[in-house]
N, C-alpha and C positions, 0 to 999 in steps of 0.2 A: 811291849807285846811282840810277838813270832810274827815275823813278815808271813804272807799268807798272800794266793792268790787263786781264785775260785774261777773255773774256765765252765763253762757252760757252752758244752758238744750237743746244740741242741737235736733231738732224736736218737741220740746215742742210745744204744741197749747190745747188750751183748750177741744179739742178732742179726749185729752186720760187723761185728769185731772177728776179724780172723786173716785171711790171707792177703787180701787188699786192703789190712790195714797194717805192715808188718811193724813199723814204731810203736804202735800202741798195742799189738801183740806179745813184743819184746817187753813194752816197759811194763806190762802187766805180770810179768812171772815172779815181780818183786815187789809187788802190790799188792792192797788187800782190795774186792770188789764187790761194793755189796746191792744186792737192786733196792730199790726203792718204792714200797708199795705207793702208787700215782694217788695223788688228789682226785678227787672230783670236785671239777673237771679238770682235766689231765691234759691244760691247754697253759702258754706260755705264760701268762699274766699272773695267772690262779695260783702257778707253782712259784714263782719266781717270787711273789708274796710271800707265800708263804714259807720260804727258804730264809726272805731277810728278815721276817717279824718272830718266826715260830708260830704264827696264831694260824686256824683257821678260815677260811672264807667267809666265815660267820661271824668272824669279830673282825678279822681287815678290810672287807667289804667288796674282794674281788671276786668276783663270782662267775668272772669268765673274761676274755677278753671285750666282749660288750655288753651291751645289758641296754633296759628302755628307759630314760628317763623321764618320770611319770610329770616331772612339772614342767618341763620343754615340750613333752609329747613328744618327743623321738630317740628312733632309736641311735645308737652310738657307739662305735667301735674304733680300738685305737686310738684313746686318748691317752694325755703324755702325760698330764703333771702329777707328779708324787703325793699332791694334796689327796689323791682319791686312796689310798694307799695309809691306812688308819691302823694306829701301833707301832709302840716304837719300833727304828730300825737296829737291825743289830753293830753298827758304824755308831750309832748314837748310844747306843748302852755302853761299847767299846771307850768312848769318848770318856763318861764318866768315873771308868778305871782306869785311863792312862790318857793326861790333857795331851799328848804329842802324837796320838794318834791321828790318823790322816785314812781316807779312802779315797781310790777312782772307781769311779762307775764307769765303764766302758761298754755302751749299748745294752745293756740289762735294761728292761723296762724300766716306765713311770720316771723317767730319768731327770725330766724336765722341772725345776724349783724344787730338788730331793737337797739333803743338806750336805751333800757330797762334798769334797773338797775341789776334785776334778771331775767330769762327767762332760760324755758326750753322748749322742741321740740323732739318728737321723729325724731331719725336716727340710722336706722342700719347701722351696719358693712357689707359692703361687701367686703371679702378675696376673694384671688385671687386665690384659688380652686373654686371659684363659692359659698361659702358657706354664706348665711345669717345671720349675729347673731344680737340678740334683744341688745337695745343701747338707747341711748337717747344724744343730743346735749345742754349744757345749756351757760349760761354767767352768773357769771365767769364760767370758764372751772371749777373749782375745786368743784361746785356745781353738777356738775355731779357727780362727785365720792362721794361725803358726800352724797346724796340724796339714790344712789345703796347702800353704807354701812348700809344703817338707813334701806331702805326700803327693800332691795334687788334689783337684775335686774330689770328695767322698760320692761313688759311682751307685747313686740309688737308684740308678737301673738295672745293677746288677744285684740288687738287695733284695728285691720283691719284683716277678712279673716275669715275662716269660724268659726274659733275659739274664733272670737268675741265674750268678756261678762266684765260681769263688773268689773273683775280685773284691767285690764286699765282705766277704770276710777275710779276705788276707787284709786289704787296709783296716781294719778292726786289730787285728793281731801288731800291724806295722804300729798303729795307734800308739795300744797299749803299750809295748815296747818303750815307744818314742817319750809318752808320761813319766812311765815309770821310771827312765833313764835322768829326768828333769828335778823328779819330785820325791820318790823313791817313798809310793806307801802305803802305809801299814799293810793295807790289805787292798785289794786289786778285782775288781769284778769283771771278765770277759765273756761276751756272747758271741759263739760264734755259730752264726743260722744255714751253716750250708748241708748241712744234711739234710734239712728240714724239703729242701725243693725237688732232688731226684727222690727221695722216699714217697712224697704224697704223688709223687709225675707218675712214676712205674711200681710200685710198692717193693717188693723183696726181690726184683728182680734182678739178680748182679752184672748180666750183663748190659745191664742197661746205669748202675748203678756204678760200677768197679771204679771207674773213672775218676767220681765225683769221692769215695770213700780211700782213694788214694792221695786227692789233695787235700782230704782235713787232715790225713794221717803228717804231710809233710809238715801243715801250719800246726799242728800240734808240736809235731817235734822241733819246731823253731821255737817255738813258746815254752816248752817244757826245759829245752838246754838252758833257755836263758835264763829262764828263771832257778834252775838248779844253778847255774854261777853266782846267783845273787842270793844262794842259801835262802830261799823260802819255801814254807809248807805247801805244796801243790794238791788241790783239790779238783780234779772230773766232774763232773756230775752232768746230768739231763734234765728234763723238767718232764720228758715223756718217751716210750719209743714209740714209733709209725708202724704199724700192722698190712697188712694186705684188706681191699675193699671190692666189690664188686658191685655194690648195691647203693645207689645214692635215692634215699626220700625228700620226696616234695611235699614239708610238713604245711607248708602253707597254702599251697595247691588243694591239698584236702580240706582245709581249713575256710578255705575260701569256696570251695565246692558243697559245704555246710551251711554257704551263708554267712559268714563269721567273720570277713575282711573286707574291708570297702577297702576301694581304688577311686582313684581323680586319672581324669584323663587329661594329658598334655600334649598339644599337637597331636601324633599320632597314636601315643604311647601310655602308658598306667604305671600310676606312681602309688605304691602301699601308703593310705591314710593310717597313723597307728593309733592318732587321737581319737576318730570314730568309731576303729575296726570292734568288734563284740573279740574277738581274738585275734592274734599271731603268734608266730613263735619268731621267736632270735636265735638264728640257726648260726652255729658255733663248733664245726668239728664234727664229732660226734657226741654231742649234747644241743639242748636247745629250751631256752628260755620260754614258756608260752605265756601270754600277759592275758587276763580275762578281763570286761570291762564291766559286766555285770556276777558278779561275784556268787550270788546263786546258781550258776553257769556251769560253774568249773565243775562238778559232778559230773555233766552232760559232755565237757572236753574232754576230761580226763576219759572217761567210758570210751570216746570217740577216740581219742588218739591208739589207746589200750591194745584197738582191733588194727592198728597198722606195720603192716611187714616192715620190719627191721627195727623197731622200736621196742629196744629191750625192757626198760623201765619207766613208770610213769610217776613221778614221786609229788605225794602231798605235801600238805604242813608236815607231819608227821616221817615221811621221808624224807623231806628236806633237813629235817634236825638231823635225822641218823647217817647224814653224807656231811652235814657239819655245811651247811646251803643255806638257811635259815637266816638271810637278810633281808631286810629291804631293796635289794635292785634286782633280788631273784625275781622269777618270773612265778605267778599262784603254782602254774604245776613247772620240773622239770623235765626233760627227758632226757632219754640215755641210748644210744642205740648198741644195735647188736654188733657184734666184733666186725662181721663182716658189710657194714652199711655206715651210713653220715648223712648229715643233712645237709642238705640245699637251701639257701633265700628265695628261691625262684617262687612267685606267687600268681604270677600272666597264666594262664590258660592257653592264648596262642603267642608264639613267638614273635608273631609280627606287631605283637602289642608289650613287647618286653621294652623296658626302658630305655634310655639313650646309654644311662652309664653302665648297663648288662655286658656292651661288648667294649668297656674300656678297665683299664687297673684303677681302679677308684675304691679303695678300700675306706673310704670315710661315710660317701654317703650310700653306698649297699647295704642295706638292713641286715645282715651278715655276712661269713665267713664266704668268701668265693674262690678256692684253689684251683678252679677252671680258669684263675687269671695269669696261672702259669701256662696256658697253650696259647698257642695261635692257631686258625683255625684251620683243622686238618684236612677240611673238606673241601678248602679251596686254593686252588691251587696255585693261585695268582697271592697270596694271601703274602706274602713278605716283599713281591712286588708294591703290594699298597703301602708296608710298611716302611719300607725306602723311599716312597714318593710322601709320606704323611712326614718322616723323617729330614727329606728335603725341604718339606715345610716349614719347618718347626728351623733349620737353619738358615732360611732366606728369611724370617721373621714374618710368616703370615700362619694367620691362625690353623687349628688344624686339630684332629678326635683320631687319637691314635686307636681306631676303635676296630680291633682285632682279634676279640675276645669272643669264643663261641662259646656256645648254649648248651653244651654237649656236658653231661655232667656225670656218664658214663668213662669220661677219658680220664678221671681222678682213679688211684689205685692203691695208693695208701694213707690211711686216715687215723685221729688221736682224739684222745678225748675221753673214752670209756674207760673201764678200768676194768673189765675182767676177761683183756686179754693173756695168753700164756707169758707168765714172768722173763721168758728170753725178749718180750717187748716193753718191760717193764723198763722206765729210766733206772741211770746206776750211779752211783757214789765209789770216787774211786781215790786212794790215798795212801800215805805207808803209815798209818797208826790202826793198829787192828782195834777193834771193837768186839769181838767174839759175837757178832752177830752175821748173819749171810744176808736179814733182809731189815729195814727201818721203815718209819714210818715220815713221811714228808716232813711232816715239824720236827721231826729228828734231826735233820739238817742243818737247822739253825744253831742246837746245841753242836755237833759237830764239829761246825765252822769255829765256833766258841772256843772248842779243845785245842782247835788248830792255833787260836792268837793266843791261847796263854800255854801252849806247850814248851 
C-alpha cells in the first residue's frame, strides 16, 4: 500500500487560510481543497470517529466528546480507550489487504488499547498528594520513555489550559517525525490542536490570532517537506472550523430553575447529583446532551428548552435519527445552538456556591465542556502572582489548587459544534488527487483516506 499520512490542523477552515499562513497558502495553489460538510456534533471525538470507521455516530457510538453514563450515574468526558469506539478501524481493514501494513496513531483520539502499531496519548500522572505531573501514554510502553529522552517531557501544560501554545504541538510534529524515521508506516495519523486555543480565546480575530496561525503554518511546513522526501500521500483535513460567539447559555441554570437538578452540598460548595437530578444537560461546544429521568417528562423539557435564546434546535427520537444521533449514550433530547452562542456546565445560581474544581483545569470531573479553562482570571489583577506562588508550591513539593480559573463565560469568543455555520467555517480536506467534488460528506473521508493507501 501508498505511504500516506493524515495531519489533522485541528480548526482549520478556509477562514483563517490566507496571509498569516503563507506555506499553506503557497502549497495550496497545487492542491485540491475540498470543505467538509461537519458531523453532528462537529466536536473532536465525533469526527475523528468517524473519519477512521466511516460509520456514523449512530453505529460507532460517539456522540460527542462526553456523554452520561446511565449505569455509573455519571457524567464523563475524555475518556481514552479505543474500546468505546465500535467498528472496524480503517488500519484494521487495511491490515486485511496487505499483512505488512503498519500505522502510528499520533495523539488522534481514543488512542489508548486501539490496535495501532505505535501510538501515543497524553496522560498525566496523578499522585496521591493531589499533584498533577505532565506524562504521555504510548504503545509500546517503551516508546514513551525513548520519545521523553529524545524529546524531553511531553509539556501538557502547554496542551490544554491557559498555558496553551505551540509547544505541544510542535513536540507532537517532533514525535511524529522521530516514529516515522524508526518504523517508517504505512500510514501516519497527526493531531495537531494549536488552532483550536486562540480561535475559541478571541474568535476571528487576527490580530489577536496572527501569531498563533503563523506557527502552525511553520509546523506544517516541517511536516509536509519531510514527508514529501519520503514520497508519501499527504492528506489536511479538520474535524471542524471555530466561528465567532458572543452568547454563552446556562442550559443548566434553567434547568435547575424548573426544578429539574438536585445538588449535594460540600463544605461550602454544590456538586450536580446526575443520578437523582429529574434532568441535565452535558454541555459540549455547541451542542448538549439533556438526560431525562422520568421519561413522560421530556415533552415538558423539550417545550422548555425550545423557548431558550440561543438554542437553535431541540431534537427528538425522531431528530436524533435524521442527524444520524440515535444511540444509546445520546441524551432523550439533543441540542444544537445558534451560530452565534454555546453552552456552559455551570448549574450554581450563586457563584460563591460554584464548585472547588470551577476555577481549576479539571477537564474530567466537570460535567462538561469548560473553554473558560483557557483564561486566568482577568479581574484580578494579582492573579499570575497567585499562580507563581501555587507554582512555587507545586516545586517545593507541598500540596497546592492551581485554582485560577474564572467564571466568566463571556470571555469565550469562538465556539464548534453546530453545523450550520457559513462553509468558510466548515473543516476541509485537502490533497493532490482531485475528486470533482468541492464539498463531501464526513464519512467520505474514510473512503478517501482509502484512495490514498491503494493509489
Amino acid at each position: 500500500m501508498q505511504k500516506t499520512v493524515v495531519i489533522d490542523v485541528v480548526a482549520l477552515s478556509q477562514s483563517v487560510i490566507g496571509e498569516h499562513t503563507p506555506f499553506l497558502s503557497n502549497y495550496l495553489k497545487t492542491r485540491n481543497i475540498q470543505t467538509i460538510t461537519p458531523v453532528f456534533p462537529a466536536v473532536t471525538t465525533t469526527a475523528q470517529s468517524v473519519y477512521v470507521t466511516g460509520k456514523w455516530p449512530s453505529e460507532n457510538g460517539i456522540v460527542g466528546n462526553g456523554w452520561y453514563d446511565h449505569q455509573d450515574a455519571e457524567i464523563k468526558f475524555w475518556k481514552q480507550s479505543n474500546h468505546l469506539v465500535k467498528g472496524e478501524k480503517i488500519w484494521e481493514a487495511a491490515r486485511k489487504v496487505d499483512s505488512k501494513f503498519t500505522v502510528s496513531k499520533m495523539f488522534w483520539w481514543y488512542n489508548m488499547y486501539a490496535s495501532a502499531d505505535w501510538s501515543v496519548t497524553p496522560r498525566p500522572q496523578y499522585h496521591a498528594d493531589g499533584v498533577k505531573a505532565p506524562d504521555c501514554y504510548s504503545y509500546p510502553p517503551e516508546l514513551r520513555d525513548q520519545l521523553q529522552e529524545q524529546l524531553g517531557q511531553f509539556p501538557l501544560f502547554s496542551f490544554w489550559g491557559p498555558n496553551a501554545n505551540i509547544k505541544s504541538t510542535q513536540w507532537i510534529a517532533d514525535a511524529s517525525i522521530w516514529v516515522d524515521q524508526r518504523n517508517d508506516p504505512t500510514l501516519t495519523l497527526i493531531y495537531l490542536p494549536h488552532l483550536d486555543y486562540c480561535l475559541q480565546k478571541f474568535g476571528l480575530d487576527f490580530d489577536h490570532i496572527k501569531q498563533e496561525l503563523g506557527e502552525i503554518d511553520r509546523v506544517l511546513k516541517q511536516l509536509i517537506e519531510y514527508y514529501q522526501q519520503k514520497n508519501a500521500k499527504i492528506i489536511l483535513l479538520s474535524e471542524y472550523g471555530i466561528n465567532d460567539v458572543s452568547r454563552p447559555v446556562h442550559l443548566n441554570r434553567i434547568l435547575r430553575e424548573a426544578g429539574l437538578i438536585s445538588v449535594r452540598t460540600e463544605r461550602w460548595y454544590e456538586l450536580l447529583d446526575a443520578g437523582v437530578s429529574e434532568a441535565f444537560a452535558v454541555s459540549d461546544h455547541q451542542i448538549a446532551h439533556v438526560y431525562v429521568k422520568d421519561k413522560s417528562r421530556i415533552p415538558f423539557v423539550k417545550q422548555l428548552l425550545e423557548k431558550v435564546p440561543g438554542v437553535k434546535l431541540v431534537l427528538d427520537e425522531a431528530g436524533k435519527r435524521e442527524h444520524h444521533l440515535d444511540h444509546e449514550r445520546s441524551g432523550d433530547l439533543v441540542l444544537m445552538a445558534e451560530t452565534d452562542s454555546w453552552f456552559t456546565y455551570y448549574y450554581w445560581l450563586d457563584d460563591k456556591k460554584a464548585p472547588d474544581y470551577a476555577h481549576l483545569v479539571d477537564i474530567h470531573r466537570k460535567p462538561g465542556y469548560d473553554p473558560v479553562e483557557m483564561f486566568m482570571d482577568p479581574k484580578n489583577p494579582f492573579i499570575k502572582l497567585r499562580a507563581g506562588y501555587k507554582l512555587a508550591r507545586k516545586l517545593l513539593g507541598f500540596r497546592y489548587l492551581m485554582d485560577v480559573i474564572p467564571l466568566d463565560a463571556t470571555l469565550v469568543k469562538g465556539s464548534h459544534g453546530a453545523i450550520y455555520a457559513p462553509k468558510a467555517f466548515h473543516p476541509v480536506f485537502i490533497s493532490d488527487q482531485p475528486t470533482g467534488k468541492t464539498e463531501i460528506l464526513a464519512t467520505d473521508v474514510y473512503d478517501l483516506i482509502w484512495q490514498h493507501l491503494n493509489s
